[in-house]
C-alpha positions in Angstrom: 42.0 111.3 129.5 41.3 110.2 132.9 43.7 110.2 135.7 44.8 106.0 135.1 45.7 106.8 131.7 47.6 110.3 132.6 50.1 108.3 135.2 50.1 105.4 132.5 50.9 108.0 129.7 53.9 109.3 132.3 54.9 106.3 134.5 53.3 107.8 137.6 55.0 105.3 140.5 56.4 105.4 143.6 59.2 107.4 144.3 61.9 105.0 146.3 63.6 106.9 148.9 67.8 106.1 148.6 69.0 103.6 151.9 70.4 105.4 155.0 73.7 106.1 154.2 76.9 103.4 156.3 78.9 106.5 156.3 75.8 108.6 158.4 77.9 107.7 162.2 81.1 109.6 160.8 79.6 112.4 159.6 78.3 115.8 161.4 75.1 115.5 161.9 72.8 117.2 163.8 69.3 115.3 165.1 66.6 118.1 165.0 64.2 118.2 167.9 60.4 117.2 167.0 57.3 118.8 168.2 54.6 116.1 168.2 51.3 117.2 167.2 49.4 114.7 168.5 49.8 115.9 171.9 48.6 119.4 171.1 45.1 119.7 172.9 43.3 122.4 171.4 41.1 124.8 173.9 41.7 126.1 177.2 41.9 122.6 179.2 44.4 121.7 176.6 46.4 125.2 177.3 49.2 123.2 179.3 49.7 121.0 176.3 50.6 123.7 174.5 52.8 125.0 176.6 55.0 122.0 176.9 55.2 122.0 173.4 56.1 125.5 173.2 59.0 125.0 175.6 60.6 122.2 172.9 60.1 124.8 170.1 61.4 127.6 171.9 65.0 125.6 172.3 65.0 125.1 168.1 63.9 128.3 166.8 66.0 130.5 169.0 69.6 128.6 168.0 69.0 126.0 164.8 65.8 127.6 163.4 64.8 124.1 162.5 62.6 121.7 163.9 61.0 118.5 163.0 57.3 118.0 162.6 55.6 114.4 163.4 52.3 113.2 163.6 50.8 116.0 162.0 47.7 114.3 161.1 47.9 113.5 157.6 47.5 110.4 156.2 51.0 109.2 154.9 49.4 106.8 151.9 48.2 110.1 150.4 51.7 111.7 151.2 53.3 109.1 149.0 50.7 109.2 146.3 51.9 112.9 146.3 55.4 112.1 146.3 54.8 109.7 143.2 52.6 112.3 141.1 55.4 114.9 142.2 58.0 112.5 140.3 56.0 111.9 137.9 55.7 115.9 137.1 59.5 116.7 137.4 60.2 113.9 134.8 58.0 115.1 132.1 59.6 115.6 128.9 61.9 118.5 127.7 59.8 119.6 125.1 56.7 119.4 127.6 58.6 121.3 130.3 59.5 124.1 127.7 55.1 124.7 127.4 55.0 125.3 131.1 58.2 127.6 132.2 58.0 129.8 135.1 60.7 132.3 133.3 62.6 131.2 130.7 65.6 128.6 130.5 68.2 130.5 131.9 68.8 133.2 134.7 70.9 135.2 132.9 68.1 136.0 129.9 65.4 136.8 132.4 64.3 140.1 132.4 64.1 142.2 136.2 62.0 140.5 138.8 58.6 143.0 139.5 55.9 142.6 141.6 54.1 140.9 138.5 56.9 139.1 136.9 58.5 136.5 139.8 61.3 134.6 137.4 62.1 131.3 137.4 62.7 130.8 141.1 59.1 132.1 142.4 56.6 132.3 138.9 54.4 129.0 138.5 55.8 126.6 136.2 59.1 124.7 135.8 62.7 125.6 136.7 64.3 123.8 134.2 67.7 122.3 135.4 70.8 124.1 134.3 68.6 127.6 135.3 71.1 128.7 137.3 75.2 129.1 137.1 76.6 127.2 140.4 80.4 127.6 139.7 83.4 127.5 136.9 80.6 126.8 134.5 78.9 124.0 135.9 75.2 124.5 136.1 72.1 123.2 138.8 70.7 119.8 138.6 67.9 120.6 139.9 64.2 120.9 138.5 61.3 122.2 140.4 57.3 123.2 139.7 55.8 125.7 141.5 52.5 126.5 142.5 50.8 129.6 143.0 47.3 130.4 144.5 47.0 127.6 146.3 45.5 129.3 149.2 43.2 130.5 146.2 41.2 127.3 145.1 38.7 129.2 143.1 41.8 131.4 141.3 43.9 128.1 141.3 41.4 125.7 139.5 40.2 128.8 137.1 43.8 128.8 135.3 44.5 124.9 135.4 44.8 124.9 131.9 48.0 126.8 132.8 49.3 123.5 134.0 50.7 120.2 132.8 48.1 117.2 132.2 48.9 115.7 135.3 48.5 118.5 137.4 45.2 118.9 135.9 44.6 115.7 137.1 45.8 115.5 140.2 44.8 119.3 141.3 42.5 118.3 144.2 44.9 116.0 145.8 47.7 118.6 145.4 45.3 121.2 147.2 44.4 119.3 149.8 47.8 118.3 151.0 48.9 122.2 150.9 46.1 123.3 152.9 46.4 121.0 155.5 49.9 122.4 156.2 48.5 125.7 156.3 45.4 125.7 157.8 45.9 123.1 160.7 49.7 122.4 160.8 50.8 126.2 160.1 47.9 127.1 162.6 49.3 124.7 165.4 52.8 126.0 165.2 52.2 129.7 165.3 49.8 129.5 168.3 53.0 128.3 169.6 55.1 131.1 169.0 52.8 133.3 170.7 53.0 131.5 173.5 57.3 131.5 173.3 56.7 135.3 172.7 53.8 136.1 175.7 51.3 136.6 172.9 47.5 135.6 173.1 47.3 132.9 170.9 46.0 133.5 167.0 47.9 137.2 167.4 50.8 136.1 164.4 48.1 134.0 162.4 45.7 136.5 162.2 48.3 139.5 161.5 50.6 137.3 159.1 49.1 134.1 157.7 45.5 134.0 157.8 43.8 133.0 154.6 40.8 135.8 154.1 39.4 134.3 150.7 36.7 136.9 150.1 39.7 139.4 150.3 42.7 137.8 148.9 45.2 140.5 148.7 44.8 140.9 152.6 45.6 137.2 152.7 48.8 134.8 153.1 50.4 134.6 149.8 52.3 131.0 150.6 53.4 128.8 147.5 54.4 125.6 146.9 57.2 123.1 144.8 58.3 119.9 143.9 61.5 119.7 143.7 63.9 116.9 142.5 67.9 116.9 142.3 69.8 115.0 140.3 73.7 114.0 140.8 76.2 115.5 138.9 78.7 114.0 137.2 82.0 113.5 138.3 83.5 116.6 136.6 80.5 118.9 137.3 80.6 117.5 141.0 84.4 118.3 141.2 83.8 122.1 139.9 80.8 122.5 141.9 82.7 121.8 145.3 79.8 119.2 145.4 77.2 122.2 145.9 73.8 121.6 144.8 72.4 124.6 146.3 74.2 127.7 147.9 73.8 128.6 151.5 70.2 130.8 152.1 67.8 131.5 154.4 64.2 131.9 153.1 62.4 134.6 152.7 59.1 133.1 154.4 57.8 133.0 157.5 58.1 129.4 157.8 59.4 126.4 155.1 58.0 122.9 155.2 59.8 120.1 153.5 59.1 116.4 153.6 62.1 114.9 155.3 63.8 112.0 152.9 66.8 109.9 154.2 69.2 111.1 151.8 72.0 113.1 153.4 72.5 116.4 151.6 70.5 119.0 153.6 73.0 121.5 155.8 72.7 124.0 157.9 75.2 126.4 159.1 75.2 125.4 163.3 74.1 128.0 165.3 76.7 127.1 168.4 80.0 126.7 166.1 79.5 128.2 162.7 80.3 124.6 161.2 78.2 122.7 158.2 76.5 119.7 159.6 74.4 117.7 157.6 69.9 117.1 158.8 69.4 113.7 160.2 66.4 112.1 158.7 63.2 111.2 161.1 61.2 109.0 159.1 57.7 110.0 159.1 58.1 113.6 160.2 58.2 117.6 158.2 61.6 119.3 158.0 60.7 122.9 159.5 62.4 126.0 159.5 62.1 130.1 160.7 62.2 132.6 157.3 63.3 135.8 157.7 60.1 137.3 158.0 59.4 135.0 161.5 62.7 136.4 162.8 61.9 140.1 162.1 59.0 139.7 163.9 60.6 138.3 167.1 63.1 141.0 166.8 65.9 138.5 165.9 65.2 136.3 168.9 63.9 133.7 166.0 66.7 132.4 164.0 66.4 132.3 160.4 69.0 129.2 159.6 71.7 129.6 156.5 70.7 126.2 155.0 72.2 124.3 151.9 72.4 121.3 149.9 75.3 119.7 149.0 76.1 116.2 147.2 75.2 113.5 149.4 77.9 110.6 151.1 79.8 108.3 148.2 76.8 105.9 148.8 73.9 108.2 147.8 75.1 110.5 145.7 74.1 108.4 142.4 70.2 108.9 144.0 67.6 111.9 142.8 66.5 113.1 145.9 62.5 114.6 145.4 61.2 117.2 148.4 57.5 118.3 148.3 58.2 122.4 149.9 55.7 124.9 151.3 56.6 128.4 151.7 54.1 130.1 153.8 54.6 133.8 153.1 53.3 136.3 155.5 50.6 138.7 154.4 51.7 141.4 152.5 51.2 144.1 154.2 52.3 142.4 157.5 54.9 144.5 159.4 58.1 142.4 160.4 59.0 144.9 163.3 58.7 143.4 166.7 57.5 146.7 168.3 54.2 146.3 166.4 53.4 143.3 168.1 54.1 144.3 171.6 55.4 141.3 173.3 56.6 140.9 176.9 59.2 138.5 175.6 61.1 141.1 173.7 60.5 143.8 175.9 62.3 141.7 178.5 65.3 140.6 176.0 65.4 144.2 174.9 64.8 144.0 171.3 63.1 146.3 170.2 63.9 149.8 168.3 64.0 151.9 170.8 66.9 149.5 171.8 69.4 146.4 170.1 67.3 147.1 166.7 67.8 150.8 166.3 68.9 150.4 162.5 66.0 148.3 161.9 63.4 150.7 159.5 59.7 150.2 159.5 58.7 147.5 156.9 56.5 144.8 155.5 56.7 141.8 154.1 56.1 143.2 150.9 58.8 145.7 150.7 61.4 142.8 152.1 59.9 140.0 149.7 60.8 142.5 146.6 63.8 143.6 147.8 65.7 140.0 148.8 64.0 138.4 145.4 65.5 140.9 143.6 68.7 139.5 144.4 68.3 135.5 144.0 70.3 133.8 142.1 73.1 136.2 141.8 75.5 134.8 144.0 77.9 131.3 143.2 78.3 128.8 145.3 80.1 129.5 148.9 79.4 133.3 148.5 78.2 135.3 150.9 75.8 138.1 150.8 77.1 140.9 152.9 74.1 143.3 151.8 72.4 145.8 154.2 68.8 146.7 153.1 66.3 148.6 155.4 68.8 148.0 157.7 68.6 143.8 157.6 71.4 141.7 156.5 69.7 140.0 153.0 70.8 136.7 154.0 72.0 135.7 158.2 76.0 134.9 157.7 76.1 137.2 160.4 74.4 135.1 163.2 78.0 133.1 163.1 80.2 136.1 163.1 78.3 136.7 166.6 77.7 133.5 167.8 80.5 132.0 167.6 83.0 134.7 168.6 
């Protein structure tokens, strides 16, 4: 079939974003700062540029560890073409979802998470909804699709038939959107954190996120998702505590979400420890620090405990759809700031001859197996008070220091 009769055959359409919320001026919110691309100059007349712009980022990934992304140079027809094929995908029949599991349909009957074997939150495929437990037996309402090998066009395209009819259809325009937030966007914004950090530019792409495509497992290893939530009911919402998704940081280096005017993102504020929901800039990227971007500034990054929770009376009976990118570091890219020998942290005194003396020697690899290990095994409002090679797993900490 061609691609008209694959969105006829599955209502491909629009996806129509819910109304800004009348509640959104009583409610803690907190506006993200944006770093405008457009006014990033690239070579070395355009060095100032860059340096205003690093100044605005500095301010949001040392406290927050989000930041909003605009004019990034994509053209947003094609973003909402995405958005619509996206929809499109995560509404695909039961039976059809069942062909194209990541894992299986429920967390508790998947077998250990190896290096080979990435269950139902990372493996390519569907998350079907009700995957995990969220609390007093109410389950998630959330379906998502992920993508692997994106990075990997040649790898990608070679197993399509591994993917739904309309991702068949669609590949190219799925590829093309990803890579443009790695390859330029991506690019752009960690040029800028060597600047925060007294780096020479392209020192953290080239050690953590370049894409080497003649050598691929020296290479980024980023994946993507489409993610759509779906309200509860009034029963499930009541057991639930209205959480959709328990407080986390990621495990990337950096997360890109398309922002969408329905108020249910949080994160956990860096200044008072409270919940407060992301205000919605129309037309921008919802960005924020992984853990693997804050090992590698020694902490001075903030890797942001973030959740989603049901949305104001008058959006809650909405799906909310997010199109993600995680960009993974390299694997064998070390997350200990002495390795990349910046005047920054010197000065701040983090490094492991210092504040980080518990800190062991690692890499991304040994942290992405070790935190994945453990996803999904917490309910809602629990916190992960784990040590491993001398890291918390996940950053409740930050308040228990912040704030005090």
């Amino acid at each position: 079939m061609s691609a008209e009769e694959v969105d006829r055959k599955y209502n491909v359409r629009p996806f129509e974003d819910v109304h800004e919320s009348k509640f959104k001026d009583s409610l803690p919110i907190v506006k993200l700062d944006a770093i405008d691309l457009s006014k990033y100059i690239e070579g070395p007349e355009g060095y100032q540029s860059r340096v205003e712009l690093a100044k605005i980022l500095e301010k949001s990934v040392t406290s927050y560890g989000f930041f909003n992304v605009v004019n990034f140079g994509y053209d947003p027809e094609k973003l909402e073409r995405l958005r619509g094929i996206a929809q499109g995908i995560l509404e695909l029949p039961l039976e059809e979802k069942g062909k194209y599991l990541a894992s299986v349909w429920r967390k508790e009957d998947e077998p250990p998470v190896t290096k080979e074997y990435l269950g139902g939150e990372r493996g390519h495929g569907f998350k079907p909804k009700g995957y995990w437990p969220i609390k007093d037996g109410v389950r998630d309402s959330i379906t998502h699709y992920n993508f692997r090998h994106l990075l990997e066009p040649d790898v990608f395209l070679r197993d399509i038939e591994q993917h739904p009819d309309l991702v068949k259809v669609h590949a190219q325009e799925i590829i093309e959107w990803y890579h443009h937030i790695h390859n330029d966007i991506l690019h752009k914004i960690s040029n800028l954190c060597d600047i925060i950090l007294g780096l020479e530019e392209n020192t953290i792409w080239k050690r953590a996120f370049e894409v080497e495509p003649e050598n691929p497992g020296k290479s980024a290893g980023a994946y993507a998702r489409f993610m759509m939530y779906e309200p509860y009911t009034a029963e499930e919402s009541a057991k639930a505590g209205k959480s959709w998704l328990r407080g986390h940081s990621d495990i990337s280096g950096f997360t890109f979400i398309t922002s969408q005017p329905m108020l249910a993102l949080q994160i956990r504020d860096y200044y008072d420890g409270e919940w407060k929901y992301v205000d919605h800039r129309p037309g921008s990227l919802v960005v924020n620090i992984g853990d693997s971007m804050e090992f590698i500034s020694g902490g001075y990054f903030k890797a942001c405990m973030h959740r989603v929770v049901e949305p104001p009376q008058d959006q809650k009976d909405h799906n909310r759809l997010i199109l993600i990118y995680f960009c993974n570091p390299k694997e064998d890219t070390p997350l200990n700031p002495d390795e990349y020998r910046s005047s920054k942290l010197k000065q701040l005194g983090l490094s492991k001859s210092e504040k980080l003396k518990d800190w062991d020697d690692i890499t991304f690899q040994q942290w992405n197996f070790a935190k994945g290990a453990t996803l999904g095994k917490k309910n809602a409002e629990e916190e992960d008070e784990i040590i491993v090679y001398g890291r918390n797993i996940e950053r409740w900490h930050h308040f228990k220091t912040a704030v005090a």
